[in-house]
C-alpha atoms as a printed R data frame, in Angstrom:
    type eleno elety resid chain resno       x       y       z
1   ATOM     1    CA   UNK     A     1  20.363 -28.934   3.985
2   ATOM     2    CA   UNK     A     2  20.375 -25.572   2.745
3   ATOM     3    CA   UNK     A     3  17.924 -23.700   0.443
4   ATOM     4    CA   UNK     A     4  18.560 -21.560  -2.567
5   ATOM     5    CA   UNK     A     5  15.951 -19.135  -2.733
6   ATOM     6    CA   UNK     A     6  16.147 -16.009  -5.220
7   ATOM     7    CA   UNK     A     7  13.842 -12.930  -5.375
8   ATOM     8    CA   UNK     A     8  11.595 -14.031  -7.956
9   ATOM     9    CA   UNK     A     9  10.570 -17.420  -6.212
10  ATOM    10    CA   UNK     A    10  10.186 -15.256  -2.632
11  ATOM    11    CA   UNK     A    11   8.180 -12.688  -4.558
12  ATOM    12    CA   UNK     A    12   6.150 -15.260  -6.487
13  ATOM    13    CA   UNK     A    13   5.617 -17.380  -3.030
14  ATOM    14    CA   UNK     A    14   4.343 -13.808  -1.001
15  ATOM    15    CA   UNK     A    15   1.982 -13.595  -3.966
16  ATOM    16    CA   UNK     A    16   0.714 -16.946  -3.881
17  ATOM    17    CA   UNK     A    17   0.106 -15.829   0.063
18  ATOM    18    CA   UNK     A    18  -2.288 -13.483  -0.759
19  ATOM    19    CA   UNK     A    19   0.421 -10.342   0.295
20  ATOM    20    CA   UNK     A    20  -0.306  -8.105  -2.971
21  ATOM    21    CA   UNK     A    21  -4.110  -8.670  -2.684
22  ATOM    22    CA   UNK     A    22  -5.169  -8.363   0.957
23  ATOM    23    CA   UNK     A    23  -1.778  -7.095   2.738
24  ATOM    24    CA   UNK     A    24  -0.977  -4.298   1.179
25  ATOM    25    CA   UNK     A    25  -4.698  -3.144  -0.159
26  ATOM    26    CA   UNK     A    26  -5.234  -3.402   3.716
27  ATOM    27    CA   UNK     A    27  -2.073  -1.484   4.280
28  ATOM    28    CA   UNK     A    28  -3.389   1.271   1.746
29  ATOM    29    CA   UNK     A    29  -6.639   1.552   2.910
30  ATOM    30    CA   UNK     A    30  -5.199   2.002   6.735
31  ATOM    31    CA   UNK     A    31  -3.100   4.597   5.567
32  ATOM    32    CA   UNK     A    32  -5.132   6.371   3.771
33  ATOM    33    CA   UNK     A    33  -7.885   6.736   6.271
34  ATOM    34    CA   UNK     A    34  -5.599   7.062   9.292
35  ATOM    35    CA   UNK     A    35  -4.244   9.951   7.370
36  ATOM    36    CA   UNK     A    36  -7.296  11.457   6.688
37  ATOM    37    CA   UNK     A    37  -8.872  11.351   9.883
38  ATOM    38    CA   UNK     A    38  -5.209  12.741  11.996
39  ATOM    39    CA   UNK     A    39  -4.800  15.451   9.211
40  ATOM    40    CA   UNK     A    40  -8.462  16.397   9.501
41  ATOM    41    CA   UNK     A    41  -8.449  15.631  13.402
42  ATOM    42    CA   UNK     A    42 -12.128  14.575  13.407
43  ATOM    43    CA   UNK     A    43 -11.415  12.196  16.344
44  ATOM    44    CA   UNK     A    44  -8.301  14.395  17.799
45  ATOM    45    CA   UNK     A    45  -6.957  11.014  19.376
46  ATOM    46    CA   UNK     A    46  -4.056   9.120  17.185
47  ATOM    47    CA   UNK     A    47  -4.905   6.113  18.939
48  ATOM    48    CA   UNK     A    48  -8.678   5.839  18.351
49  ATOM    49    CA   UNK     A    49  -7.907   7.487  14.784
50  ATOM    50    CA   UNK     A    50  -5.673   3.814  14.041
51  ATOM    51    CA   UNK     A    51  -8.045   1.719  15.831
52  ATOM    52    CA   UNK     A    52 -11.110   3.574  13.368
53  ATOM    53    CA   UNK     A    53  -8.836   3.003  10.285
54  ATOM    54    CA   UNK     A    54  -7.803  -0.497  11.140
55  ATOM    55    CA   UNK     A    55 -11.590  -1.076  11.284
56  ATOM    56    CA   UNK     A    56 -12.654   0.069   7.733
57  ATOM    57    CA   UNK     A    57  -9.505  -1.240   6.245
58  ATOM    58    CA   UNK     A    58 -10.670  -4.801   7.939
59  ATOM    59    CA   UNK     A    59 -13.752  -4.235   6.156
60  ATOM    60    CA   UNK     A    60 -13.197  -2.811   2.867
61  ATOM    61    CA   UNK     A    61 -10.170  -6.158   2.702
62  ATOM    62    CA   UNK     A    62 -12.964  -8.668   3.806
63  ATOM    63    CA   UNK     A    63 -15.469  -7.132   1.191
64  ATOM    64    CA   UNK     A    64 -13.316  -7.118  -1.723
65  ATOM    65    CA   UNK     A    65 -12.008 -11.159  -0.729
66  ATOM    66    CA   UNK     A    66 -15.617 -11.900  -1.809
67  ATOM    67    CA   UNK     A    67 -15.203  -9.634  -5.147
68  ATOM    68    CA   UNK     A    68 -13.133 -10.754  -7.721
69  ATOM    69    CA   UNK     A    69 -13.064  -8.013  -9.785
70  ATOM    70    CA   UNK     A    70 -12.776  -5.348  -6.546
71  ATOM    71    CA   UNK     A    71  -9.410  -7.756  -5.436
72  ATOM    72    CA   UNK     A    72  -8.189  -7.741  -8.970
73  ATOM    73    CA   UNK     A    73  -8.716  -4.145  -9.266
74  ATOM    74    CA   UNK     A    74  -6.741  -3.743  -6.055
75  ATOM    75    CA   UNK     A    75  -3.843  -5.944  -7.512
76  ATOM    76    CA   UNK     A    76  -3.510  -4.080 -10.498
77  ATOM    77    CA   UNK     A    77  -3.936  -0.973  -8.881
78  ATOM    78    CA   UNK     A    78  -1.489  -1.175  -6.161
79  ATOM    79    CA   UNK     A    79   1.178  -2.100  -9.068
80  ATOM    80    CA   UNK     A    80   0.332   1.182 -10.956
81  ATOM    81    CA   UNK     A    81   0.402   3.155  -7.860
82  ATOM    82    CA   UNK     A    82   3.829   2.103  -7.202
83  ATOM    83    CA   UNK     A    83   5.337   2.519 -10.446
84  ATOM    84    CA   UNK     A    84   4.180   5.612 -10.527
85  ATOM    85    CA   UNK     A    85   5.485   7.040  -7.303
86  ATOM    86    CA   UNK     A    86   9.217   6.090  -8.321
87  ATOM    87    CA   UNK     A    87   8.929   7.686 -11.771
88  ATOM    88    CA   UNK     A    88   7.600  10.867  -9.660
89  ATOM    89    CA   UNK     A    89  10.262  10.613  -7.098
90  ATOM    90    CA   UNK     A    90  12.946  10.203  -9.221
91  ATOM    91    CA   UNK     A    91  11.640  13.228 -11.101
92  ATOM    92    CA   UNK     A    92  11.789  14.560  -7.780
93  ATOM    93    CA   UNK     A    93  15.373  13.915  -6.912
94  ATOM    94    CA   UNK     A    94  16.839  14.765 -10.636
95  ATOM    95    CA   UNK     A    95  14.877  17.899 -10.269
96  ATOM    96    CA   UNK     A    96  16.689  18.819  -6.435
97  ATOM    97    CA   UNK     A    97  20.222  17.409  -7.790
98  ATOM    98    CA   UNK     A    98  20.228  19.929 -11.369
99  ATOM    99    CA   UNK     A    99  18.315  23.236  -8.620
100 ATOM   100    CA   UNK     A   100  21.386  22.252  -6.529
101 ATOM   101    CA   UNK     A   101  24.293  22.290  -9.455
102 ATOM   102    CA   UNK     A   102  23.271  25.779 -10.761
């Protein structure tokens, strides 16, 4: 018995998960603060940089489950962030194609 799944139900079953709430505000937070802390090199190890940004991204995800309004924030957040980051790369990549043309 085979299943028909399209994007839209996989995308709407992830969110029903929890992935665009806690997975990737986790994910941001991690990268963000591992970033910070190598670029910085306040700790000067990689490994105990990940392990210390792991740590507050485990926190700051636990603290907003029991928000509402800090999750939802997140959510709507992440969505914007994204959006915007295509718009600016494709900026980005008309702006190297037309530099290279000339």
């Amino acid at each position: 018995m085979a299943i028909a799944l399209n994007f839209p139900d996989i995308v709407e079953n992830l969110s029903r998960q929890g992935l665009f709430q806690y997975v990737l505000t986790s994910l941001l937070v991690f990268l963000v603060v591992y970033a910070i802390l190598i670029k910085t090199k306040i700790v000067g190890n990689a490994v105990l940089s990940a392990l210390i940004a792991g740590v507050i991204a485990l926190f700051v995800v636990l603290f907003a489950a029991g928000i509402k309004e800090l999750s939802a924030f997140f959510s709507t957040f992440l969505a914007r962030v994204g959006i915007i980051l295509v718009v600016v790369l494709m900026i980005l990549m008309i702006y190297k194609f037309v530099q290279q043309s000339a």
